[in-house]
C-alpha positions as a printed Julia matrix, in Angstrom:
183×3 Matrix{Float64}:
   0.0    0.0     0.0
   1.2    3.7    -1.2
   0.99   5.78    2.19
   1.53   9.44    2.06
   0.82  11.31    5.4
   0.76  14.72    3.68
  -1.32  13.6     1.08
  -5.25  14.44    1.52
  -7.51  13.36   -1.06
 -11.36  14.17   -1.37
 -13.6   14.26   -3.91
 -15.29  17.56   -5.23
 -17.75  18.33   -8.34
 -16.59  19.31  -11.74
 -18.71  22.0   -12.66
 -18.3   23.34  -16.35
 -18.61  26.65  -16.24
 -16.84  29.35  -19.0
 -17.72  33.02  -17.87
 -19.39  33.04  -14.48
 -18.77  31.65  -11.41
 -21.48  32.5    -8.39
 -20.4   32.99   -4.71
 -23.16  30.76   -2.7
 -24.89  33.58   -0.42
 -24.14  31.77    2.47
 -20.22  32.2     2.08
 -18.5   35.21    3.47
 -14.74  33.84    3.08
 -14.67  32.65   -0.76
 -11.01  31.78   -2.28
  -9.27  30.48   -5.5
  -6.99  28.08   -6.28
  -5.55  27.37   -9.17
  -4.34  23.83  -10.51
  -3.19  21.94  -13.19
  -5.63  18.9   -14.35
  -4.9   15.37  -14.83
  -7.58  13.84  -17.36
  -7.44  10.33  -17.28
  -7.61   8.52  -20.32
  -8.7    5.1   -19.52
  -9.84   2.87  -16.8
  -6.74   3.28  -13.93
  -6.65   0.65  -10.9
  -3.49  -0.06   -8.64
  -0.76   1.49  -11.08
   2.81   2.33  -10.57
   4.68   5.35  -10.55
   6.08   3.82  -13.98
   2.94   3.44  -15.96
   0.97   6.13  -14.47
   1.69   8.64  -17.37
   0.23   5.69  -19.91
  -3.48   6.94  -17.98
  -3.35  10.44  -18.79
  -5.13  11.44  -21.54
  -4.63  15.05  -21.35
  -4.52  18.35  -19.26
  -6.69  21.44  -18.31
  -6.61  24.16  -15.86
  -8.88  24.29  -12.37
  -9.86  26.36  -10.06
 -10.67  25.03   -6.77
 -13.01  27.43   -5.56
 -13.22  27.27   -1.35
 -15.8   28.64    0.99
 -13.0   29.06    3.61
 -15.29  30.47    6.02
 -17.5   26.65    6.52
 -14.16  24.13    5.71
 -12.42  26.18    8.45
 -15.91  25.59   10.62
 -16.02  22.12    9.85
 -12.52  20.95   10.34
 -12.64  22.84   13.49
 -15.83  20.46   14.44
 -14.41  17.43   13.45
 -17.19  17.68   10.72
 -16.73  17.02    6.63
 -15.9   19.83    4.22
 -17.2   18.23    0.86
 -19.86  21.45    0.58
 -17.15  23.76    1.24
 -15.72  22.6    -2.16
 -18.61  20.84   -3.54
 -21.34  23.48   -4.19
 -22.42  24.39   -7.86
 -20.15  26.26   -9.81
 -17.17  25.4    -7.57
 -14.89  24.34   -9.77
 -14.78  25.88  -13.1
 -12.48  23.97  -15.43
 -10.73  25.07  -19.01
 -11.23  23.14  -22.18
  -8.92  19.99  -22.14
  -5.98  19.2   -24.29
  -4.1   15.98  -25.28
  -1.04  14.84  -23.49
   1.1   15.66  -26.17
   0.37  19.38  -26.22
   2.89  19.83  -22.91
   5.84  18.54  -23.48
   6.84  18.22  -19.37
   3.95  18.67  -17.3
   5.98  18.01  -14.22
   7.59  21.63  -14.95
   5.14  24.08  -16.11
   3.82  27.53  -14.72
   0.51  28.01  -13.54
  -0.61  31.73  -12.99
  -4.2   32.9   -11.49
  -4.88  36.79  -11.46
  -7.22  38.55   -9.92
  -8.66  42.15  -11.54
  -5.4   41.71  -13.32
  -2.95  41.56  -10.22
  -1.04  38.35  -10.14
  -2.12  36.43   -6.8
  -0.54  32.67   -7.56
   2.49  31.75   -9.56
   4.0   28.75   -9.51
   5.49  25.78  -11.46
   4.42  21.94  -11.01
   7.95  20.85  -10.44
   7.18  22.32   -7.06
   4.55  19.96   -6.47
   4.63  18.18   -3.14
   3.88  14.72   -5.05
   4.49  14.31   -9.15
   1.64  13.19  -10.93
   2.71   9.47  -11.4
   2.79   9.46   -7.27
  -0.47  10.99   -7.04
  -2.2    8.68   -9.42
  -0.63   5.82   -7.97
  -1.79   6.86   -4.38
  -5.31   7.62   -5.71
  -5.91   4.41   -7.9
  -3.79   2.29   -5.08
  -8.08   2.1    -3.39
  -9.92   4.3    -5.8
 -11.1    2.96   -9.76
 -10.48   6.28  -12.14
 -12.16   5.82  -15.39
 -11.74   7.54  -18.46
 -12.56  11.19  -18.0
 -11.8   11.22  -14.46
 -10.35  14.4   -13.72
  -7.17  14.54  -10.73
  -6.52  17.61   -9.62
  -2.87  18.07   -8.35
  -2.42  20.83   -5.75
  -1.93  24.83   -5.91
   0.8   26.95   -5.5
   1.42  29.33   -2.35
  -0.82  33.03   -3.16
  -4.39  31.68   -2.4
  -6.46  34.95   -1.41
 -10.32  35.87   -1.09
 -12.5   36.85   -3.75
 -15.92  38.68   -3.75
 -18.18  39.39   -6.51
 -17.41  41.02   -9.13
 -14.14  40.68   -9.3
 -12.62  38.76  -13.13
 -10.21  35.68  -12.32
  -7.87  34.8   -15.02
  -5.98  31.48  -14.81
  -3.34  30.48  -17.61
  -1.36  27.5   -18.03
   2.79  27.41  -19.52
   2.88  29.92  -22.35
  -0.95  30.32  -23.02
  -1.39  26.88  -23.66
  -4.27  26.84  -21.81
  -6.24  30.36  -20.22
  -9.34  30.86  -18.66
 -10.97  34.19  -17.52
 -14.65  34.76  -15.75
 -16.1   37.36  -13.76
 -17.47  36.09   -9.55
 -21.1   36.66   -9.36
C-alpha cells in the first residue's frame, strides 16, 4: 500500500462553467486556487509510478473554488468539508488538451490573477507529489475511469474573492487560459 501522510484526497464536483462563477450567499470567506488537471484517459486501478503517465489522456486548468469560512468551521468540528468545495459552480475547469500538447507537465507555470494583479504563480515541479505518485496513491483504493479528472495541488498566493471581481488562470505559455467574472 502507497501511504503518504501529507497527502489528503477528497472528492469535489466538476462543474463546467466558462464566464461566471457565483459565490453561494451563504459564504462570506470565498477563495481560489488554481491547478493543473490530470484527465485520465482510460480505466486506472493499482498502477505504478512507472505506468501512471500511460493513464493520462490530457490536461486542463482548475480552479478550486473554497468557501473558507464553513471548511475552516467544519474541520474545526471534526465535521466534513465536501460542501465547502462541492457546491455548484465550484470548480470551473478550461477546455482539455491531449497529453502531447505539454511537453513536461511536471515543470510548467501556472498563474491565477485577480482584476489583473497576479495572486498565484508557480510551477508543477514544485509539487509536493508528481503526478505518477499521485495517481498511484489515488488508484492504489480508488477505480479512475476515463474522463476522471485529478486535480494536483496549488501553488502558495491563495487569497479571497468577492463578486465582481474577473479571475484569469493560464497555463505554460498560453497553452491553456481561462478568464470569468465572480457573481
Amino acid at each position: 500500500m502507497i501511504i503518504f501522510p501529507e497527502l489528503l484526497i477528497f472528492i469535489i464536483t466538476i462543474n463546467f462553467v466558462s464566464n461566471l462563477f457565483q459565490i453561494p450567499k451563504w459564504c462570506q470567506k470565498m477563495q481560489h486556487e488554481v491547478e493543473l488537471g490530470v484527465v485520465i484517459g482510460k480505466r486506472a486501478k493499482q498502477i505504478t509510478n512507472a505506468n501512471a503517465m500511460d493513464f493520462v489522456a490530457g490536461y486542463c486548468l482548475a480552479l478550486d473554488m473554497t468557501a473558507r469560512d464553513l471548511q475552516e468551521h467544519a474541520k474545526a468540528n471534526g465535521q466534513p468539508w465536501f460542501i465547502s468545495k462541492g457546491f455548484d459552480t465550484s470548480c470551473p475547469v478550461s477546455k482539455f488538451i491531449d497529453k502531447m500538447q505539454i511537453e513536461n507537465p511536471s515543470s510548467i507555470e501556472l498563474l491565477c490573477s485577480v482584476n489583473g494583479q497576479v495572486k498565484q504563480r508557480g510551477n508543477t515541479k514544485q509539487m509536493i507529489f508528481t503526478i505518477p505518485q499521485l495517481l498511484a496513491a489515488v488508484t492504489e483504493d480508488v477505480t479512475m475511469e476515463e474522463g476522471d479528472l485529478l486535480l494536483t495541488g496549488t501553488p502558495s498566493g491563495v487569497s479571497t474573492v468577492k463578486r465582481g471581481d474577473v479571475i484569469e488562470c493560464i497555463l505554460g505559455n498560453e497553452i491553456l487560459r481561462m478568464k470569468f467574472e465572480i457573481a
